[in-house]
N, C-alpha and C positions, 0 to 999 in steps of 0.2 A: 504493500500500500504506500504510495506515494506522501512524504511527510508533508506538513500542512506548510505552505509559503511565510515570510515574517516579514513587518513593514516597521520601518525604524521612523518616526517622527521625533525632530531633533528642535526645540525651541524655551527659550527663559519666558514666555509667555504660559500662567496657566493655561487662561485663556482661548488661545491659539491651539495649542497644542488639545486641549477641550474639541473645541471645534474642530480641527481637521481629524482627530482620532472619531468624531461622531459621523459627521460625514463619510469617512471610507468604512466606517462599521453598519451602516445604513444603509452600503451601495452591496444589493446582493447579486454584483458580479463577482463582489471580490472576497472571496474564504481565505484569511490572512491572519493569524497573530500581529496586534498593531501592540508594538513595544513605544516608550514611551523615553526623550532624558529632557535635561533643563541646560547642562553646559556639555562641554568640552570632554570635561573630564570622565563624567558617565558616560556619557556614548564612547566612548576611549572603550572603558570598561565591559561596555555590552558588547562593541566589534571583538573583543580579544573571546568572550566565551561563546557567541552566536550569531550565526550565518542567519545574511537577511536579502532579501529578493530585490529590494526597494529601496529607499532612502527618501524621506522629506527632511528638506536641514533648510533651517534658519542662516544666514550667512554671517550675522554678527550674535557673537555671544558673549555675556562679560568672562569669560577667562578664554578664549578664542573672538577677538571682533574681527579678523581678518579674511575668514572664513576658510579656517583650519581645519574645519571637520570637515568642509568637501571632501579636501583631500586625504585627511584618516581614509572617506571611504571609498573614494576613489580606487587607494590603493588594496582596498580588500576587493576591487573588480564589482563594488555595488551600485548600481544605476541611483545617479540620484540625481534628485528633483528639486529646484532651489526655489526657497520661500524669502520672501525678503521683503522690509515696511520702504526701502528708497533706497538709491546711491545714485553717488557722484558720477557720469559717465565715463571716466577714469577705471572705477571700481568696477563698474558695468562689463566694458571691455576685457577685465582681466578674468571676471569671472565666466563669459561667453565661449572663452580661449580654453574652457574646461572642458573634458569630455562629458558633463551633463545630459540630461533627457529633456529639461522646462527650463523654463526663468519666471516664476508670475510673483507678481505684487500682493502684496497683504489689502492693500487698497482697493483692488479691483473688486467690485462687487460681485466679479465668476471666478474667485479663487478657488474658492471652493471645491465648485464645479469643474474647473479647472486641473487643478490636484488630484479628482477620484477618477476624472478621464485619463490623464497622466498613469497615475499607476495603475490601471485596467489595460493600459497599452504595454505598460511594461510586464505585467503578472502576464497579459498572454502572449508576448514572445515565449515566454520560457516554456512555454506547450505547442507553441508554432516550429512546422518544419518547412525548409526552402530547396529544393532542388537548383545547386547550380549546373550549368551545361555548358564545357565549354572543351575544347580539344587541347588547351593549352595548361599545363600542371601548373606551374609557376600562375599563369592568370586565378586559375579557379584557387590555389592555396591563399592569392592575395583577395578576394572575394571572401571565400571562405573566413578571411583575418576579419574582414568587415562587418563582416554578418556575426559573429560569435561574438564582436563588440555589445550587439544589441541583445544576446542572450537567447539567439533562436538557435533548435539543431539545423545542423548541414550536412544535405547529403551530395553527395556528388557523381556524377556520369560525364565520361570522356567523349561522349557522341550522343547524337537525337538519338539513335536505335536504342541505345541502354535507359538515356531520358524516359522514352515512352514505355519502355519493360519495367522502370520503377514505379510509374504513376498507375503503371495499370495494375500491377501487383503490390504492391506496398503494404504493407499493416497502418500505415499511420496515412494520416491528413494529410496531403500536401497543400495549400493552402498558394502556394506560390514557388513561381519557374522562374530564375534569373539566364536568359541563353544567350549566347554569343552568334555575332552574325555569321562571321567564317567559317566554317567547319567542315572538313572531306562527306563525302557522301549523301548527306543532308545539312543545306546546313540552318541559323538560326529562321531564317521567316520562311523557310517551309516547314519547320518543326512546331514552326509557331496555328500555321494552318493547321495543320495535322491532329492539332489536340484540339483545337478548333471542333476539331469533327464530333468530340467525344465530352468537352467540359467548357461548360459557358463560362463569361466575365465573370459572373456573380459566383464562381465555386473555384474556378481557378483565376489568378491575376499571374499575366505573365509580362517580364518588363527585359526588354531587348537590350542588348547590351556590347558595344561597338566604339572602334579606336577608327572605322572610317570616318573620312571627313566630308561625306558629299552627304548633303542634308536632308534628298530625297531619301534616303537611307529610312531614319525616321518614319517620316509618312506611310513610309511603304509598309512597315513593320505594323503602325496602327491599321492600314487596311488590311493587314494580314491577320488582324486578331491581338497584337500585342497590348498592354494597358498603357503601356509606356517604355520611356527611352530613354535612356542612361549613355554619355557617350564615356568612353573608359578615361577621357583627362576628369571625369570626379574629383571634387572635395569629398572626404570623407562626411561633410556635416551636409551636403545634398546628397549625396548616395543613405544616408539616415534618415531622411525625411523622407523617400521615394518611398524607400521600403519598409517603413511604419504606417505610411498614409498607405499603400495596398495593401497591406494586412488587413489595415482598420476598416478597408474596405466589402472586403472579403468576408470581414467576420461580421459586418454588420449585414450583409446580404444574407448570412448564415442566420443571424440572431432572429431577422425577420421570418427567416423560411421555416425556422423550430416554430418560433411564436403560432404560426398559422397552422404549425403541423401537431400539435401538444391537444390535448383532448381537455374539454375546460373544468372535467369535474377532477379530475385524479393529475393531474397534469404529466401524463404519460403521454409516450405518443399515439396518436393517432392512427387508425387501419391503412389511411392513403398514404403517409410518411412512410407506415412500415414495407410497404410495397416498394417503395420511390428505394429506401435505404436496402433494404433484404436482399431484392432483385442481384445487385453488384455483389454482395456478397457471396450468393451463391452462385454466381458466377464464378468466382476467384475460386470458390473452394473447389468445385468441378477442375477448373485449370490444372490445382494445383493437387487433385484428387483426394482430397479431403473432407472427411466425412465434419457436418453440421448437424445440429439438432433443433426440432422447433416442439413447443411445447405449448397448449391448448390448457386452461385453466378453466374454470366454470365454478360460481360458488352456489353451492349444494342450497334445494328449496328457496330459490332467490325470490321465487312470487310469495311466499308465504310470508317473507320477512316481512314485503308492502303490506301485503292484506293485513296481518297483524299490527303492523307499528305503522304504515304509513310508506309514502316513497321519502318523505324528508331522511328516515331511516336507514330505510333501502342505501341512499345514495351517501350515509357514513359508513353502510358497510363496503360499499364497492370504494371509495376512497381508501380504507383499510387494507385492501388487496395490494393498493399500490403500495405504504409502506410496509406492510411485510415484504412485498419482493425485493424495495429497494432495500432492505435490510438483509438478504439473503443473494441476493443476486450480485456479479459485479455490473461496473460503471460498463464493461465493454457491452455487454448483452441488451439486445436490443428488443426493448419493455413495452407492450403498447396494447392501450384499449381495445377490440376488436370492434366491442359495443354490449348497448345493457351489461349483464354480469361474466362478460367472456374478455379473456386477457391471453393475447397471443407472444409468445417469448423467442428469439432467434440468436443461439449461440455458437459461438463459434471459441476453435480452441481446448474440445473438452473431450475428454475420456469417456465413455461408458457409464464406467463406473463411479468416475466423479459426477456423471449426470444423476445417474441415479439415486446415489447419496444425498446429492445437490437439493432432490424435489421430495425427496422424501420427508429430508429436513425441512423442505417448507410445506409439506401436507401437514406435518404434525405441529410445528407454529401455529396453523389455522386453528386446529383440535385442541392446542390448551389457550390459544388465545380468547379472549371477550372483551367486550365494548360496555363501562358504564354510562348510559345517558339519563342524568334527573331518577327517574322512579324505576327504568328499567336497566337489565343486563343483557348483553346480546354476544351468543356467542354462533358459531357460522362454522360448517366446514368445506372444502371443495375437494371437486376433483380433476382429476390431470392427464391429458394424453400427451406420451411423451414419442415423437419418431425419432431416429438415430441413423446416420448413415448418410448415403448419398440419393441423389434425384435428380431429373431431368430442367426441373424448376421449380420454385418459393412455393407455387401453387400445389405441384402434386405434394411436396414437405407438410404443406399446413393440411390440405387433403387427408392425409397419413396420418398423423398427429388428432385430426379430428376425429377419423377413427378409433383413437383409441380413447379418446375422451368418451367417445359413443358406450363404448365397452364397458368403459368405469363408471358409468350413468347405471348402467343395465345390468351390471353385475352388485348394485349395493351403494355406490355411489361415495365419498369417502375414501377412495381408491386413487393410487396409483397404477396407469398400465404403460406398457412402453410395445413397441413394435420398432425392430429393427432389420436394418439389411447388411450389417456387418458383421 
């Protein structure tokens, strides 16, 4: 399990420090330990025993006014965000000259806002992956240096053929393609078509990337599908803006697409998302001949629960469904409503018999679980078809799987049944 991220807020302001610790506690993008100092000297003390993702630091502090603790954190490699009530444009300049993420004023009335957009940029580099593409070792190491500034992974391919084998097979997100124009065989703006074919602006952002100097160059790259154009004489602090502003792009098109795809009572996802997401997966697993499992849930006399108590009822047991899974399931497994009291599951990554253990433990959660509401208790149990193996497509998986939920209905209901072909 992946440790929880930590946000260092560094200011002699109760005050301040009040307020911007409320704000980034309030933004639930961000799951972060926000640690807390007032000078120099603590935050000294907290960098030496604990690793932190972030940095907000005030620039003048009275045992540090010079603004000393940038660079304490600097030098531990931590992204950080400068808060500051004024300076001199002297002061300004020297602090800009830092490798920093912000610069906002205490005065602005979107500091704030500001600050939690800020470290929401930076919390999800560090779960963003970039594919660079380029023929040349020495170019993509010096890219690669660029990119690992901002805290994202990098993976790398020496040609579009390997490019387009990682994006199609890959276990992780790619979220963004950095490609080179030159390159033997294919090179960057027809690689850039090419994926074109397979992944819109709004899932992939790909930005071109070129030491030519004819300017058509460019243009041609954006009609080809690119989001943008980087020519390789870069400043390091434009090459940082390119590539934070396509992420942020990327993930907001993303954040929109869950929003619409989320089912509004459980906030699972949705039956049409599950298709839209599943579909690719089972695709991959077939490629890569790998058995998946999809899993059918059903909670046991769901009409009785209405008739008796009501749908207001009804609709805190099926919300219930949802936390026990997310309580038993992991973050990869993909969770989603089907509709009324049926909850379809699609895992990938799993053994047999870790399945089987898996749903077992969550049939028997449901059987000693109950629900107190005011005057009544309510307790509820389901049953589970589980398929295992391989299939032709999503559909005949869940097909399969429903069958066996049919089983566990018909045999007593309170059942686990599985059906498999491996």
């Amino acid at each position: 399990m992946q440790n929880k991220k930590r946000i260092l807020v560094v200011d002699d302001s109760k005050v301040v420090v009040s307020m911007v610790k409320k704000a980034l506690f309030n933004c639930s993008e961000i799951h972060a330990d926000i640690v807390t100092a007032s000078s120099y000297n603590q935050a000294h003390s907290l960098v030496q025993e604990t690793l932190f993702e972030v940095a907000v630091l005030d620039v003048s502090l009275p045992d540090a006014p010079n603004g000393e603790v940038i660079d304490l954190l600097l030098t531990q490699n931590v992204p950080v965000i400068v808060l500051t009530g004024g300076m001199n444009q002297a002061s300004k300049d020297i602090i800009l000259q830092k490798d920093i993420v912000e610069y906002i004023t205490k005065s602005n009335p979107q500091s704030l806002n500001y600050i939690v957009t800020s470290v929401k940029r930076v919390l999800h580099n560090y779960d963003s992956y970039v594919l660079v593409v380029d023929d040349s070792k020495a170019i993509r190491q010096q890219t690669k240096k660029n990119l690992e500034r901002l805290h994202v992974h990098v993976i790398e391919a020496e040609s579009a053929k390997e490019a387009i084998d990682i994006l199609h097979n890959s276990d992780y997100y790619i979220p963004l393609v950095i490609t080179d124009y030159e390159m033997p065989e294919m090179n960057g703006m027809e690689l850039t078509l090419e994926l074109r074919q397979s992944y819109s602006k709004d899932r992939l952002s790909i930005i071109a990337l070129s030491g030519n100097e004819d300017k058509k160059i460019a243009t041609e790259f954006i009609r080809h599908g690119a989001n943008d154009f980087i020519n390789k004489t870069y400043t390091y602090e434009e090459f940082a803006v390119r590539i934070n502003v396509n992420l942020e792009l990327v993930d907001l098109f993303r954040q929109g697409k869950e929003s619409a795809s989320k089912d509004f009572l459980t906030g699972l996802y949705n039956r049409r998302f599950f298709f839209e997401s599943g579909v690719p997966i089972v695709q991959k697993a077939r490629r890569k001949k790998m058995p998946l499992a999809v899993a059918m849930i059903d909670i046991d006399y769901f009409k009785k629960i209405n008739d008796t108590y009501g749908h207001d009822v009804g609709d805190i047991a099926i919300k219930e469904v949802a936390v026990i899974l997310h309580k038993y399931l992991r973050t990869s497994d993909l969770i989603s409503r089907f509709g009324g009291e049926e909850f379809c599951i699609l895992l990938e990554d799993i053994s047999l018999d870790d399945l089987t253990q898996k749903f077992q433990t969550i049939k028997e959660a449901f059987e000693q679980n109950s629900i107190t509401l005011k005057d009544i208790t309510l307790s509820y149990t389901v049953s589970i078809g589980l398929f295992y193996g391989t299939a032709d497509s999503l559909e005949e998986m869940i097909t399969l799987s429903d069958k066996a939920l049919y089983e566990a209905k018909e045999t007593g209901r309170n059942r686990l049944i599985i059906h498999s072909n491996v």
